[in-house]
C-alpha positions in Angstrom: 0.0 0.0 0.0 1.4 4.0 -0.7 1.2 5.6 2.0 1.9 8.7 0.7 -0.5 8.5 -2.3 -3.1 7.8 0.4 -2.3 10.9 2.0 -2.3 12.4 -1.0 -6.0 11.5 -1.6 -6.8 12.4 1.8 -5.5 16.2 1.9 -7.2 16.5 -1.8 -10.7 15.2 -0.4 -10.7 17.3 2.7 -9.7 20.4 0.6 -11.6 20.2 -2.3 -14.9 18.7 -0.1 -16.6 22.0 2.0 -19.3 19.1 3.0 -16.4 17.1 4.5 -16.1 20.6 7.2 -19.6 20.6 7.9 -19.7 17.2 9.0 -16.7 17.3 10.4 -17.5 20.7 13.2 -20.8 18.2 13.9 -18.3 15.5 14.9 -16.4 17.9 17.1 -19.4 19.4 18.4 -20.3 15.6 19.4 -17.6 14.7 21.0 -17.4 18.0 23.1 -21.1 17.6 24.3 -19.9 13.6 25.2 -16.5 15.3 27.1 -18.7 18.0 28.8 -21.6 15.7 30.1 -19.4 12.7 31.1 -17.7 15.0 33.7 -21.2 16.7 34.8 -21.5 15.5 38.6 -24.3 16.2 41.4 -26.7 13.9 42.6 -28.6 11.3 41.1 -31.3 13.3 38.9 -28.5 15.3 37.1 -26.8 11.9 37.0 -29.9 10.2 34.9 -30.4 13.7 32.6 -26.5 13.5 31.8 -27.0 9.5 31.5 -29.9 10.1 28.7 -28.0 13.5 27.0 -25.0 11.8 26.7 -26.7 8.9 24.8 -28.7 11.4 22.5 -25.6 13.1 21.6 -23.8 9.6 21.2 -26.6 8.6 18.6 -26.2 12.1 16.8 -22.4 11.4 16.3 -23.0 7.3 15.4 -25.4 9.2 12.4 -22.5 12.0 11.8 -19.7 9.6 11.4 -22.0 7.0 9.0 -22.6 10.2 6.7 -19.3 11.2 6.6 -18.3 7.6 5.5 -20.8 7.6 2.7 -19.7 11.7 1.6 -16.3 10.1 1.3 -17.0 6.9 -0.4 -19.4 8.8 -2.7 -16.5 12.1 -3.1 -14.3 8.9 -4.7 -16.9 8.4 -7.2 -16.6 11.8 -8.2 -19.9 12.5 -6.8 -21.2 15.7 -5.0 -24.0 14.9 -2.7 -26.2 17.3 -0.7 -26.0 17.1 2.9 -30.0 15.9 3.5 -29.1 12.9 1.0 -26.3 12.1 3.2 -27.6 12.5 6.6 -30.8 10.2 5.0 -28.5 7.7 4.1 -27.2 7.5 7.2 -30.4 7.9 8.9 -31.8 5.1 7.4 -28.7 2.6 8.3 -28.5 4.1 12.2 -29.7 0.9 13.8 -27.4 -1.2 12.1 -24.5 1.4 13.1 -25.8 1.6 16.2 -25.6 -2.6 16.5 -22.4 -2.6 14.6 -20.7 -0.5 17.1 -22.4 -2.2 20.2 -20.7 -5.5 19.1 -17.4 -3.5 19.0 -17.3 -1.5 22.2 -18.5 -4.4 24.4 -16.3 -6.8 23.8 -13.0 -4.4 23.4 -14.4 -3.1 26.5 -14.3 -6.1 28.3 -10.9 -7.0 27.7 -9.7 -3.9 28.8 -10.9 -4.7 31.9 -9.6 -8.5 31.9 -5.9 -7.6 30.7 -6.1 -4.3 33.7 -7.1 -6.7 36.3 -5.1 -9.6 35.7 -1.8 -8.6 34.0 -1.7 -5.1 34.8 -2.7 -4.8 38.7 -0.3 -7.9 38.9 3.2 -6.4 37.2 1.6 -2.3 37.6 3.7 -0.6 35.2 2.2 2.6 33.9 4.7 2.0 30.4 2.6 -0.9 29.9 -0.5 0.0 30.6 0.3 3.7 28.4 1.3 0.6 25.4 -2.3 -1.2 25.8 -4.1 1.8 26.0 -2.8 3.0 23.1 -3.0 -0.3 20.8 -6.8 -0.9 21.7 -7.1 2.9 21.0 -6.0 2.2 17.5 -7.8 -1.3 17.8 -11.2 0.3 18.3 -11.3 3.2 16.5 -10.3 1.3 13.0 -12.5 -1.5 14.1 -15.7 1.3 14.0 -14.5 2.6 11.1 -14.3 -0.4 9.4 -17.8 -1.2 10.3 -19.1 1.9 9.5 -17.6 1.4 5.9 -18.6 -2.0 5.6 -22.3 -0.7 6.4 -22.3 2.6 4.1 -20.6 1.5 1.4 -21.8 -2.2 0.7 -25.1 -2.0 2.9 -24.4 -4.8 5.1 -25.9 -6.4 8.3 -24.8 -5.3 11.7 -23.2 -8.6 12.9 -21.4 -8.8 9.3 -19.6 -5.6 9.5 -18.6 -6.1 12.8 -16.9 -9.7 11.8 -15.7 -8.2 8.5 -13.7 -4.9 10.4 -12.3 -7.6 12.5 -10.6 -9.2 9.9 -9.9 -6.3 7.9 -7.8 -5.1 11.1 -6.0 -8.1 12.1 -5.4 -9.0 8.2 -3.9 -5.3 8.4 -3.2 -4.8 11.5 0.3 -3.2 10.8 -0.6 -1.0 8.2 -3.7 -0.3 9.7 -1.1 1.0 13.4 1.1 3.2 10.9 -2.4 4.7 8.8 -3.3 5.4 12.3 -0.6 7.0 13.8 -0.2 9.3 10.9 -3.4 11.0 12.7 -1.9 10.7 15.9 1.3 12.4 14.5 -1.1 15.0 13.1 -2.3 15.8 16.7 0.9 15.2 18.1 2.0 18.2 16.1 -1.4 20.6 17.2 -0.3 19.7 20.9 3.0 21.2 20.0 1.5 24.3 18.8 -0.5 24.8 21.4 2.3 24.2 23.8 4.3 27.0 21.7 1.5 29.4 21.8 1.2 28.4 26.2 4.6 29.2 26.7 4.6 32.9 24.5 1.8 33.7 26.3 3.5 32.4 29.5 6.0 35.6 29.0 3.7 38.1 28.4 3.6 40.9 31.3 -0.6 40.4 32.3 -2.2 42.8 34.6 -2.9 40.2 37.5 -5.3 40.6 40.6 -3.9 40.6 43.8 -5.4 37.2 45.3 -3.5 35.2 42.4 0.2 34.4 42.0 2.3 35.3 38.8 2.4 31.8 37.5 -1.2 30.6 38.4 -2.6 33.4 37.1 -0.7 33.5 33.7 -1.5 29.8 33.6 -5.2 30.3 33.4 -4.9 33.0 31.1 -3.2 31.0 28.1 -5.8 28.2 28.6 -8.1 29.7 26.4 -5.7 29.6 24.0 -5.1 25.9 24.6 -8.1 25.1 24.3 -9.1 27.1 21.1 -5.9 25.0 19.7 -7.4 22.0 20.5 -10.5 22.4 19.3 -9.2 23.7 16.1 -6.6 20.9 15.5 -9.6 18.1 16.4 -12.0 19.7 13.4 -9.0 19.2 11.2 -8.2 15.6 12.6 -11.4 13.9 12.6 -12.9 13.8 9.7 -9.2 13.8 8.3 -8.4 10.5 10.4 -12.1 8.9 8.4 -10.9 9.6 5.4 -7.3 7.8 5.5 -9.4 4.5 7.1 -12.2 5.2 4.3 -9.6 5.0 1.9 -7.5 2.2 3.3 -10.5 0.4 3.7 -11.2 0.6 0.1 -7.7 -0.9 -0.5 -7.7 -3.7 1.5 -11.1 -4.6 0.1 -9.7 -4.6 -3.2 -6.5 -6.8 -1.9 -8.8 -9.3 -0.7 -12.4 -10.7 -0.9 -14.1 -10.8 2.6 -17.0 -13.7 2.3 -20.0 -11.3 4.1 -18.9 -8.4 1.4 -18.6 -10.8 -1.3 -22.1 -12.8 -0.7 -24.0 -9.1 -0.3 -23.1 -8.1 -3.8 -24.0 -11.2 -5.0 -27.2 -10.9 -3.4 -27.4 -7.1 -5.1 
């Protein structure tokens, strides 16, 4: 596989693609909501209406990232669809993304917890645990991906695109680590930025109150500007990071013939 031509593709799509933006700041809205209700805390009513906001907003991005699949399949076609033809299409497939990714998390999930409780708590090295975490990371997210793709693109069941990401990923699984951590890299490098950005405004001479120190004060004061960073790097990375797995994902498809993809377009 060229790497570089798929990056290639990738920078081309996301530039020439406006749609690809829109869906992309719905993402990022998404997965702010998710970050900003997860750490809501009080008692157990404002527990139950993060609970049911958190899952509302999770089903809005499950739809988001199934339309931004199909915009990129259908962008490789040389196709321009409008936004209500994409969103339909991903409408009308949500309970089989929903299922796909169900059959993803649970089990991923669950050996998390089995390798953290057995291996981890018993040798407790934070290297190794930094090592898993990041492997299932790229484990999981290719895994949905794949699913989702398997789903958009050749309209397949729930249970089938689940089985056929997992063997997309381990038939790939090296290629599918560096595809990966060429997003990583890409974040990597907005992290840096904002860390350059942190420590100019670190220097700067701010008018500070009284009840705050010198450091804590110009501390909070370049967060904002973190943040901002963030945010700004994440709307670039996200719906950058589907298209490089959309596109891989169309390569390894081509490479090899995957039974539940092949036996749906015989059924088509």
């Amino acid at each position: 596989m060229n790497f570089i031509l798929i990056l290639k593709d990738s920078f081309r799509i996301f530039r020439t693609m406006k749609l690809i933006w829109c869906f992309g700041f719905i993402l990022l809205l998404t997965t702010t909501l998710l970050q900003f209700f997860s750490s809501i805390q009080g008692n157990l009513f404002f527990l139950c209406v993060s609970s049911l906001l958190n899952l509302a907003v999770w089903c809005f991005s499950v739809i988001s990232s199934g339309g931004l699949t199909y915009l990129i399949y259908q962008t490789t076609l040389n196709k321009r669809p409008s936004f209500t033809e994409v969103w339909h299409q991903s409408q009308a497939r949500f309970p089989r993304l929903l299922g796909a990714s169900l059959f993803i998390i649970l089990p991923v999930s669950t050996e998390l917890l089995i390798l953290y409780f057995f291996t981890l708590r018993a040798f407790a090295s934070p290297i190794l645990w930094l090592i898993i975490l990041l492997l299932n990371a790229v484990f999981l997210s290719s895994l949905l991906t794949f699913s989702n793709c398997a789903i958009m693109i050749h309209d397949v069941g729930a249970v089938a695109a689940a089985w056929t990401s997992l063997l997309i990923t381990l038939n790939n699984f090296f290629r599918v680590f560096v595809i990966t951590g060429m997003a990583f890299f890409t974040q990597l490098l907005g992290m840096g930025l904002a860390a350059i950005l942190f420590s100019v405004l670190f220097k700067f001479e701010l008018p500070m109150p009284l009840a705050l120190d010198y450091f804590t004060y110009q501390k909070i004061m370049a967060m904002p500007v973190v943040i901002v960073t963030g945010l700004i790097m994440n709307l670039f990375l996200i719906p950058f990071t589907l298209i490089i797995l959309t596109l891989s994902y169309l390569k390894f498809t081509k490479e090899i013939s995957y039974p539940e993809l092949s036996k749906q377009q015989s059924a088509a």
